[in-house]
C-alpha positions as MATLAB code, in Angstrom:
seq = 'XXXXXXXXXXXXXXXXXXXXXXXXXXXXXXXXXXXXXXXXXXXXXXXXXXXXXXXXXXXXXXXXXXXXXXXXXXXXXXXXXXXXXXXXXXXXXXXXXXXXXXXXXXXXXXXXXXXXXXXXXXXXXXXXXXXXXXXXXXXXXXXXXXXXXXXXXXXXXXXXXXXXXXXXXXXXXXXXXXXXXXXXXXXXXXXXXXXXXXXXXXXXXXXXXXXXXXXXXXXXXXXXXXXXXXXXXXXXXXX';
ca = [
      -5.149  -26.595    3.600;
      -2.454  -24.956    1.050;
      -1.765  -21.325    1.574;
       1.049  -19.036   -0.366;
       2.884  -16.008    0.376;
       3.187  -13.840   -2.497;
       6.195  -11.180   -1.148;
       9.586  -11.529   -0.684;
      11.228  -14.501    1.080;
      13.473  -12.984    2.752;
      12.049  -10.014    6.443;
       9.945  -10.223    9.019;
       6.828   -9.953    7.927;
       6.513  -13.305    5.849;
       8.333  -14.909    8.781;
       5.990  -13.476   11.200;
       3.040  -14.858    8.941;
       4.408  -18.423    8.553;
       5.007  -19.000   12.425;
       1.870  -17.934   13.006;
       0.009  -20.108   10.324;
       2.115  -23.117   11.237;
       1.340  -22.700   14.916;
      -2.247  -23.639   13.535;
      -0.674  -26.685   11.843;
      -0.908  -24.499    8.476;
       2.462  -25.131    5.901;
       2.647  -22.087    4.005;
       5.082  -21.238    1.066;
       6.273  -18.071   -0.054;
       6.979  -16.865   -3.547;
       8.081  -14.131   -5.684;
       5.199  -12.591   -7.616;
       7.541  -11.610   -9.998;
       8.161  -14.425  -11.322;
       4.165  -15.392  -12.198;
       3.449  -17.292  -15.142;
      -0.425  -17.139  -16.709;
      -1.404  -19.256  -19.301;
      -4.943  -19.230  -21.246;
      -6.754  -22.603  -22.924;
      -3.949  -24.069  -21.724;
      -2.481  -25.589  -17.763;
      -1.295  -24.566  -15.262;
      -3.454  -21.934  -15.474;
      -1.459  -19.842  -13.252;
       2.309  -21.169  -11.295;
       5.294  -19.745   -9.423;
       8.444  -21.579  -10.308;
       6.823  -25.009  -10.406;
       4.214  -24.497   -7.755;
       0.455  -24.238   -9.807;
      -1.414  -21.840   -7.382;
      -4.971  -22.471   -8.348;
      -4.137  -25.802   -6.206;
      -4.149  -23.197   -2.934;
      -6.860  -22.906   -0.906;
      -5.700  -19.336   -0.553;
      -2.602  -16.731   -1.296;
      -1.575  -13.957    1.130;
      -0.479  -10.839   -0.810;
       2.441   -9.384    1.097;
       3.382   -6.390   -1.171;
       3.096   -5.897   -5.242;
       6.973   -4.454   -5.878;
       7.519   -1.389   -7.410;
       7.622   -2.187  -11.510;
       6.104   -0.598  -14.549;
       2.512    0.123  -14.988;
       2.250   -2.946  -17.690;
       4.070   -5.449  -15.106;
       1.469   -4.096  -12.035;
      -1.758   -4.452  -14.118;
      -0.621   -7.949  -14.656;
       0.406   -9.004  -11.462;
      -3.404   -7.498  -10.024;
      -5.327   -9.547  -13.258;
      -3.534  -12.909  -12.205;
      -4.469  -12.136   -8.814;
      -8.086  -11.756  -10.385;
      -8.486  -14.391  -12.539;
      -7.139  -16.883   -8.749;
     -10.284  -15.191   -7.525;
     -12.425  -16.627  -10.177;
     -10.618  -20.198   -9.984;
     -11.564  -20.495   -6.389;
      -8.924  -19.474   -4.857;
      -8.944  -16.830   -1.508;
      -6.622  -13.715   -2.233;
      -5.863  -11.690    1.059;
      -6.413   -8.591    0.506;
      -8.577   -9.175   -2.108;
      -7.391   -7.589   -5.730;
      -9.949   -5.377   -5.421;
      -8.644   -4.170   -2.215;
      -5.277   -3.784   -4.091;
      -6.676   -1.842   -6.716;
      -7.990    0.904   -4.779;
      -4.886    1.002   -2.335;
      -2.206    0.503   -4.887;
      -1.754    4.248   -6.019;
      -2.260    7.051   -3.707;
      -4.717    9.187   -6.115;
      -7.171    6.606   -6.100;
      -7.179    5.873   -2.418;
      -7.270    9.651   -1.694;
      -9.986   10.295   -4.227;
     -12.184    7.233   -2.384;
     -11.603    8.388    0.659;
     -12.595   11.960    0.497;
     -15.558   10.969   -1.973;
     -16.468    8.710    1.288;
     -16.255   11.690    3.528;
     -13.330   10.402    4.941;
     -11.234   13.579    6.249;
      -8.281   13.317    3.763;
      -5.401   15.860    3.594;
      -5.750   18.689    0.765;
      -4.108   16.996   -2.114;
      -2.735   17.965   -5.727;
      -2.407   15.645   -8.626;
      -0.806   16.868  -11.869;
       1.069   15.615  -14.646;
       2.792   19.138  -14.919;
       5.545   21.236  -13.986;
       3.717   24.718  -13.625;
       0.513   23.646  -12.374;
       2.412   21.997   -9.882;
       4.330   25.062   -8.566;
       1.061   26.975   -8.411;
      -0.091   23.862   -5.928;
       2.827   24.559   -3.799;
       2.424   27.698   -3.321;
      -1.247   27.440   -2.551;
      -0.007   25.087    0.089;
       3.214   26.039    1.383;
       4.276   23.141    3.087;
       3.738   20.187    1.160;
       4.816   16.544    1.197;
       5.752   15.003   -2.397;
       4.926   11.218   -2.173;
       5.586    8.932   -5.549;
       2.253    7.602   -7.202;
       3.215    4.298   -5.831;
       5.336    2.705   -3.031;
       5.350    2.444    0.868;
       7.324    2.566    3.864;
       8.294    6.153    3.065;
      10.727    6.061    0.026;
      10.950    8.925   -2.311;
       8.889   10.465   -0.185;
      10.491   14.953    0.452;
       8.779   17.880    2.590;
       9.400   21.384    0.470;
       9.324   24.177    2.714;
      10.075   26.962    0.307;
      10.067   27.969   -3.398;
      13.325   27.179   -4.558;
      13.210   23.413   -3.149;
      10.005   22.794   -4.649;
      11.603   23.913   -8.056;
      14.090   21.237   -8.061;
      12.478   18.825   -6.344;
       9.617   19.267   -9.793;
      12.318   19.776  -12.517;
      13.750   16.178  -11.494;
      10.460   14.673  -11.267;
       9.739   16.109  -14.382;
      12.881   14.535  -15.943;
      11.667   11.174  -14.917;
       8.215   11.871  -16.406;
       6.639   11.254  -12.706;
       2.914   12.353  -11.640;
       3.346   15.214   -9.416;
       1.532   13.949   -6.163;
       1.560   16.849   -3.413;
       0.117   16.977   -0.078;
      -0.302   19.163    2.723;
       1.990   18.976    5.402;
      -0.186   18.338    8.620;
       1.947   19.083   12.205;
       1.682   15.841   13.716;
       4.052   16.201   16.402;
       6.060   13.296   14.764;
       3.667   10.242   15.272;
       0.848    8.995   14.002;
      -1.568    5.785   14.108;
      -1.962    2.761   12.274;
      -5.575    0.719   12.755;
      -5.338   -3.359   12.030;
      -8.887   -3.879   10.524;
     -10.252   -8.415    9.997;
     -13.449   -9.312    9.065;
     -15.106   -5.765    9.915;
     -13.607   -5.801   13.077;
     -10.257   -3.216   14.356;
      -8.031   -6.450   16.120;
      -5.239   -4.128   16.920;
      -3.386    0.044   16.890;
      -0.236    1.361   17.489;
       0.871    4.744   17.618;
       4.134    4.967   15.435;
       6.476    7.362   16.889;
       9.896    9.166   15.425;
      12.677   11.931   15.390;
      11.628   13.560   11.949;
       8.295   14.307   10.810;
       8.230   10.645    8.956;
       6.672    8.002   10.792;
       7.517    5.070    9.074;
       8.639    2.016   10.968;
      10.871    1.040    8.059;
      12.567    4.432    9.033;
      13.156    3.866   12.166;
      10.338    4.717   13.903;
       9.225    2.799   17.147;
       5.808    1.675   17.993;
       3.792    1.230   20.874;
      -0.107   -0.391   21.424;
      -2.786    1.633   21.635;
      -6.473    1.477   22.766;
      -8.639    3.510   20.146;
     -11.233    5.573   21.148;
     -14.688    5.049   19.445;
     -14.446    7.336   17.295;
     -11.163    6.964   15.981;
     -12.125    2.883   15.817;
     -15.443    3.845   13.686;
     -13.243    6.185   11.185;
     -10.866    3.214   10.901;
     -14.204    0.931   10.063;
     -15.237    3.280    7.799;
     -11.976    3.550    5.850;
     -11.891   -0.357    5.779;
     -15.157   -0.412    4.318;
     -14.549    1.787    1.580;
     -11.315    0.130    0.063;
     -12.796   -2.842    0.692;
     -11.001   -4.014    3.189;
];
């Protein structure tokens, strides 16, 4: 069995994926999707460097990099068109589809009935003011990217006016959400094959709970309910 890594080479993560795959006597390699090459009526169909990946039995997706909207739309096709050659993609690029921009996954969510925070989505300035002030405590998260970069709380009128005017310089999609008092922690749900495998609680010393900020994390045992929302969630974004 041939299996890729499509993230960086270098952190934890892909590390902590290889050791476990090779403690089932499963080589993996890990590349730079970046640096994809596609070709059509022509071979290798699709290859990293000189590896041709519709050889692997499967590729691991360990994070699309931030990049321009042309650049993401082709890394997610290639990761298609591997689909149709045979080839497993974890998560699928369906899956990536609906989680890669935090409209879309909000918008699925709630349309599930999945309790979402109230959320405004605007391409402008003004309309974006009025959302602020209709929810007075808001969290401005980019359209895309993780581990909790970019990501400001605006507390009061004048912060949320230059928080929007550079945004607006940028030409960036105004993406505000209510602030919900979480008492600095909140819980991440590790959902295989329809089933939840493992939960933490992620706790910190500011209201953001990201690990990659320094947050710690501890195991948790879900209660049902909390493990049939996190089902649920799965199920939607096809998880």
């Amino acid at each position: 069995m041939r299996i890729g890594i499509l993230g960086s080479r270098r952190g934890w993560h892909v590390e902590a994926l290889r050791q476990a795959l090779d403690s089932r006597g499963i080589p993996a390699e890990c590349f730079p999707i970046t640096r994809l090459v596609a070709r059509i009526s022509d071979e290798p169909r699709v290859r990293i460097e000189n590896q041709i990946l519709e050889n692997y039995d499967a590729v691991i997706v360990r994070s699309i990099p931030a990049g321009s909207l042309e650049q993401i739309i082709f890394r997610v096709d290639v990761l298609h068109r591997l689909e149709n050659l045979g080839v497993r993609v974890v998560n699928s690029a369906r899956t990536i589809e609906s989680t890669v921009d935090k409209y879309y996954t909000s918008a699925l969510l709630e349309d599930r009935g999945i309790p979402t925070p109230r959320t405004v989505v605007t391409e402008r300035f003004d309309e974006a003011m009025e959302a602020f002030k209709e929810l007075g405590d808001a969290v401005v998260k980019p359209l895309f990217g993780s581990e909790g970069r970019g990501m400001v709380r605006v507390c009061d009128e004048d912060a949320a006016y230059r928080v929007f005017r550079a945004l607006e310089l940028g030409r960036y999609v105004f993406y505000l959400q209510e602030f919900i008092p979480h008492a600095n922690e909140d819980i991440r749900a590790f959902v295989i094959g329809g089933e939840v495998v493992a939960a933490m609680v992620r706790r910190a010393d500011t209201w953001k709970t990201n690990v990659a900020k320094g947050a710690r994390t501890e195991h948790l045992e879900l209660s049902e309910g909390l493990r049939q929302l996190s089902l649920r969630a799965s199920r939607v974004l096809g998880a």
